[in-house]
Structure formats: C-alpha cells, structure tokens
C-alpha positions in Angstrom: -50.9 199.4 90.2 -53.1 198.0 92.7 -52.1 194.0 93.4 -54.6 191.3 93.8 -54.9 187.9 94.7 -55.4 185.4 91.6 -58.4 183.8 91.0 -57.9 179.8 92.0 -61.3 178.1 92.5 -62.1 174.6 90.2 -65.7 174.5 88.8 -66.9 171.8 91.2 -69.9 171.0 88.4 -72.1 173.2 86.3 -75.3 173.9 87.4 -76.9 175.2 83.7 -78.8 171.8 83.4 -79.3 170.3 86.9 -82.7 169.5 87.8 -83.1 171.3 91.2 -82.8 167.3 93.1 -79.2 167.2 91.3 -78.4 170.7 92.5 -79.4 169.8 96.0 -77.1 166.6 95.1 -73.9 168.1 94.6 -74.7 170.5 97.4 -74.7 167.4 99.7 -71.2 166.9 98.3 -69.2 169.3 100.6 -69.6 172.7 102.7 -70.7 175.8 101.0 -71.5 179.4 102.1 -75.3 178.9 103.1 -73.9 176.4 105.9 -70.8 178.3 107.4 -73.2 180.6 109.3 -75.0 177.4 110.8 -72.1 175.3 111.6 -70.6 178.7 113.5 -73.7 179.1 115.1 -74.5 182.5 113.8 -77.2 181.5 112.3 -80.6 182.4 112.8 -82.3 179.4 110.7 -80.3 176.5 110.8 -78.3 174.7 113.2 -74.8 172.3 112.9 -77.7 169.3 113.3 -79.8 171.0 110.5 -76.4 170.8 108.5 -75.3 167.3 109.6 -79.1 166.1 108.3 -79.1 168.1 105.3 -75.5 166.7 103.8 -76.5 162.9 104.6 -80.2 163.7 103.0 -81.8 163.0 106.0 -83.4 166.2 106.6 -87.4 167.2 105.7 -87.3 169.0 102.4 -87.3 172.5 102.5 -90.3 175.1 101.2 -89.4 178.0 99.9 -90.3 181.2 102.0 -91.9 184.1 100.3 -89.5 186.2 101.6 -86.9 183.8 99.6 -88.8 183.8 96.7 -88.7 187.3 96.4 -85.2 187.7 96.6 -84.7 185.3 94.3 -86.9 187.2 91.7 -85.0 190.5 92.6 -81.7 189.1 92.3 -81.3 190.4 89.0 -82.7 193.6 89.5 -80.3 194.5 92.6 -77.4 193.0 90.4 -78.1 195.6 87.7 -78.3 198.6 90.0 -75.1 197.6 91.7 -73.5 197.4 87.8 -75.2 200.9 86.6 -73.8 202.7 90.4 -70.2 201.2 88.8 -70.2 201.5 85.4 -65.7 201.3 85.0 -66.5 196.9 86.3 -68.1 194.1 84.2 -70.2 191.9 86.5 -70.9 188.3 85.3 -72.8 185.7 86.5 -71.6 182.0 85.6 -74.3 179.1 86.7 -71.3 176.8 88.5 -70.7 175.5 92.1 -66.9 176.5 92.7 -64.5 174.1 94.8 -61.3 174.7 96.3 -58.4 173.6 94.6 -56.9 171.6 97.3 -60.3 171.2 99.8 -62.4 169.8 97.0 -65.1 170.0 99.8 -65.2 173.4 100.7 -68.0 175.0 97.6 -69.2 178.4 96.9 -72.2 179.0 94.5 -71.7 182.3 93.8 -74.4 185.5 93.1 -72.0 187.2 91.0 -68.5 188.1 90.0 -66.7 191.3 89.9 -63.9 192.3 87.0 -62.2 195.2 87.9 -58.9 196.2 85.3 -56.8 197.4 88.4 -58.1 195.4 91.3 -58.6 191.9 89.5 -61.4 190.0 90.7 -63.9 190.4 93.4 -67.1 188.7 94.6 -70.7 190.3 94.4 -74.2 188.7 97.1 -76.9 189.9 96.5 -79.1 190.2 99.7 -82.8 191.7 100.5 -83.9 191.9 104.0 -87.3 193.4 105.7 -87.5 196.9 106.9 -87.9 194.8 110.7 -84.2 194.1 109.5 -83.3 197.4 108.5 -80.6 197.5 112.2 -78.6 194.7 111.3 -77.5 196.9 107.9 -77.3 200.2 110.0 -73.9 202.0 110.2 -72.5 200.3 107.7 -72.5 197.0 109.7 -73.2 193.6 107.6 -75.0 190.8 110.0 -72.1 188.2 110.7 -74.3 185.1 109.4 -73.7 187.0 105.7 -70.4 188.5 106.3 -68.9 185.2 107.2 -70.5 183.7 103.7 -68.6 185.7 101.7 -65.0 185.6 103.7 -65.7 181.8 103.0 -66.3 182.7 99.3 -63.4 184.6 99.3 -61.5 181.3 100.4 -63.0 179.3 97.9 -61.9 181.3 95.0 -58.7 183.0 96.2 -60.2 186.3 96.4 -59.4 189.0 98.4 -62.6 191.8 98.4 -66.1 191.8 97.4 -69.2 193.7 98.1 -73.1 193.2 99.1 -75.7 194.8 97.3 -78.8 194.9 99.8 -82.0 196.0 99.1 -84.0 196.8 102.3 -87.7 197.3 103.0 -88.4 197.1 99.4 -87.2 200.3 98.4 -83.7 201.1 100.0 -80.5 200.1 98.2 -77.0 200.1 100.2 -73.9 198.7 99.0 -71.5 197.0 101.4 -67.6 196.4 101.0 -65.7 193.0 102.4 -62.2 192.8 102.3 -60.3 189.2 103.3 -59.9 188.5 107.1 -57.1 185.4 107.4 -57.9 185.4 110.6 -61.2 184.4 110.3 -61.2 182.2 107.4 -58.8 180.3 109.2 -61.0 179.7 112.0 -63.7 179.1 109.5 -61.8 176.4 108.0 -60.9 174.3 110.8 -64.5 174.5 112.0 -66.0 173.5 108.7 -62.9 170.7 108.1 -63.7 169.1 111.6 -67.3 169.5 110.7 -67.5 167.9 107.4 -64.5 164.7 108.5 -65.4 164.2 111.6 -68.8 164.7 111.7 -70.6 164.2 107.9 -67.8 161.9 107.0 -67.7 159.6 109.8 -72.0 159.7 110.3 -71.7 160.8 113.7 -74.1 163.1 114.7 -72.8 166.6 116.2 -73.7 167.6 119.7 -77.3 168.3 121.0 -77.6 172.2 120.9 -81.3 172.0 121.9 -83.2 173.7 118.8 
C-alpha cells in the first residue's frame, strides 16, 4: 500500500459566516499562500512592501480584477471537471483558513481537498490564466509564483502531493501534479518566519525594492 503523510493542519477560524472585512481580518493574522510568491519575489503583482502594508492594514483596498472575478465564478466548474477526469477520489471543499499546528502563523485557505483510499490526502488549486499566459503552463511547467503556493499548502497541512486544475484561454483544461519539495519549504519557511517576526511583528518596514 502506498504511504502518505497524515493530515495535521488546525482550523485557524471558519470562514462560512465572515463578512468579507472579517475574512480580510484573520488574513491579516499570519502568512498564507497568496503572499509566499510576493515575499519570495516571484511575484508578478505584489511585493514584500505590498505584504508588509497589507498585514498591518495599511495598504489601499484592493478592487477585484475581471480576470479575478472570473476565476472566482469558474472555480466550481474547473473543480467539477477535475472530479469527473477522477472519478476513484472524493474532492471536498470546507470554507476554513488552516494553520499550522506549531507556526500558528503560517495559513492556507485552501480551493479544495483531495481523498484518495490508497494515497490519503492531497491538495487541489484551481487556476485560470489568459491564452497571453498559455507559455507559463507549456510542457508541463507550473509558473513558480503558483507552484510555490501550494508547496506552502503542503506545509500547512502535512501533505505530501496535490494537483492544479488550470483552465487556459477559456477553453483549455490541463491538470498539473505537485509533489512535496523539503528543500524548498524549508527555505520557504525561514523567509516567511523572518518575514512575519521581524518584519510584521516588529513594524519595521522591509527594504526598498523600488516598485
């Protein structure tokens, strides 16, 4: 039988009946997948500063894109092809920010979760991109500012694979499997640890990167 790692995250709060200000609130409250890429400076939106502002509430409120809205209403429609192309796994969705059982402020908010009888658990994103995006999914390559959200997913909740289902252009669906890199979610700790005590913590602002 086919060994996995177990399942350890704490439900950091349920989101079911947070207004979207509370939401944002308990966001605030540690570092989650959305701000790995930035505080790495992969990428291509937000910057460690962006961050820094964001967790003391500092920061300009945010508009939602178009392009965000519309992945947000497709979510569910990429998460159902992904469970009818594997019919053997049960994919559920649970409304909760997870936290680290020991790092209380390292969060993931989850798209979806995997239940696989002989592989255990496993983590499902959901991501559309623009047909001008289509290179960054060629040859099976996953752009780093996503692949490095869900290594820090797989952190979060003890995991050790996932996948992305990405819906490109509007009309072309590709699946995408992650497996755990140590390595990296080492690195990806100590950056986000420093980050969020010396940095949030302490209200010192992080260096001037010029965006």
């Amino acid at each position: 039988m086919v060994t996995s790692m177990k399942f350890h995250a704490d439900v950091f709060i349920e989101t079911d009946n947070l207004t979207y200000e509370q939401w944002i609130d308990f966001r605030r409250q540690g570092i989650g997948g959305s701000d790995i890429a930035a505080i790495c400076g992969l990428s291509k939106w937000r910057t460690p500063i962006h961050v820094y502002l964001e967790k003391l509430g500092e920061a300009p409120e945010d508009q939602m894109s178009e392009s965000a809205e519309w992945g947000t209403r497709l979510e569910p429609l990429i998460a159902d092809k992904f469970a009818s192309e594997h019919p053997e796994w049960a994919i559920t969705e649970k409304k909760v920010i997870y936290c680290h059982p020991e790092h209380r402020w390292a969060l993931g908010n989850l798209d979806r979760m995997i239940i696989c009888p002989k592989r255990g658990r496993g983590i499902l994103e959901i991501k559309t991109a623009s047909e001008y995006l289509r290179h960054e999914w060629e040859d099976f390559q996953i752009p780093d500012y996503y692949y490095v959200q869900l290594q820090w997913y797989l952190y979060v909740c003890g995991l050790d694979w996932g996948y992305f289902a990405t819906l490109i252009g509007g009309n072309k669906y590709r699946e995408y499997e992650v497996f755990r890199d140590d390595e990296l979610i080492d690195q990806l700790v100590r950056l986000a640890g420093d980050f969020w005590h010396f940095y949030v913590l302490d209200g010192k602002c992080p260096p001037v990167d010029g965006s």
